[in-house]
Steps between C-alpha positions, in 0.01 A plus 500: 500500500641851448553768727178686576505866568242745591574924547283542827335882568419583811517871629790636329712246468514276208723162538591187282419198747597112344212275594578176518171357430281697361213213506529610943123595618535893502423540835831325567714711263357807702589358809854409366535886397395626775846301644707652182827680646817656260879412589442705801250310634255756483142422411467644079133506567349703803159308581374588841266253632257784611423837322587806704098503556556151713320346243674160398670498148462203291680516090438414194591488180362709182598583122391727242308275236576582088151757583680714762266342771648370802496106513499404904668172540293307771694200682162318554154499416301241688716211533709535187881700533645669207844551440631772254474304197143444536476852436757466198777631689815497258863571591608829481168653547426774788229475788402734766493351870194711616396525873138359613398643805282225694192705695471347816 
């Protein structure tokens, strides 16, 4: 299998992560960046657990469809998990990590 790549948005920052399997439930793959640290050992992604409201911060994924809309990429619906190439995810392409604020 060959090296898969993805350019991750979040905030400001834009960053080439390797995945090394992209077929990974995306829930997982969140949860793996929110663990993501440079050379330093610094985290490359800040993603609090809670908003600055106290509100709890969950993430997900999204990417701007060939209309300009923006696809959200859902890690389950009812009992079935996606991964990124159920959405037809390539390597190479760019998606935006997007906070989802859980009302409690």
């Amino acid at each position: 299998m060959e090296d898969f790549y993805l350019y991750i948005q979040f905030q400001s920052k834009k960053q080439k992560v390797k995945l090394v399997n992209p077929n990974t439930n995306i829930s997982v793959l969140i949860g793996n960046l929110r663990q993501l640290k440079d050379a330093e050992g610094k985290y490359i992604f800040n993603m609090p657990k809670m908003g600055e409201d106290g509100v709890p911060m969950d993430y997900l994924f999204g990417k701007i469809d060939e209309t300009g809309h923006v696809l959200l990429l859902h890690s389950n619906r009812g009992k079935t998990e996606y991964c990124l190439l159920d959405y037809n995810i390539k390597s190479g392409d760019t998606i935006e990590l997007i906070t989802d604020p859980k009302a409690g």
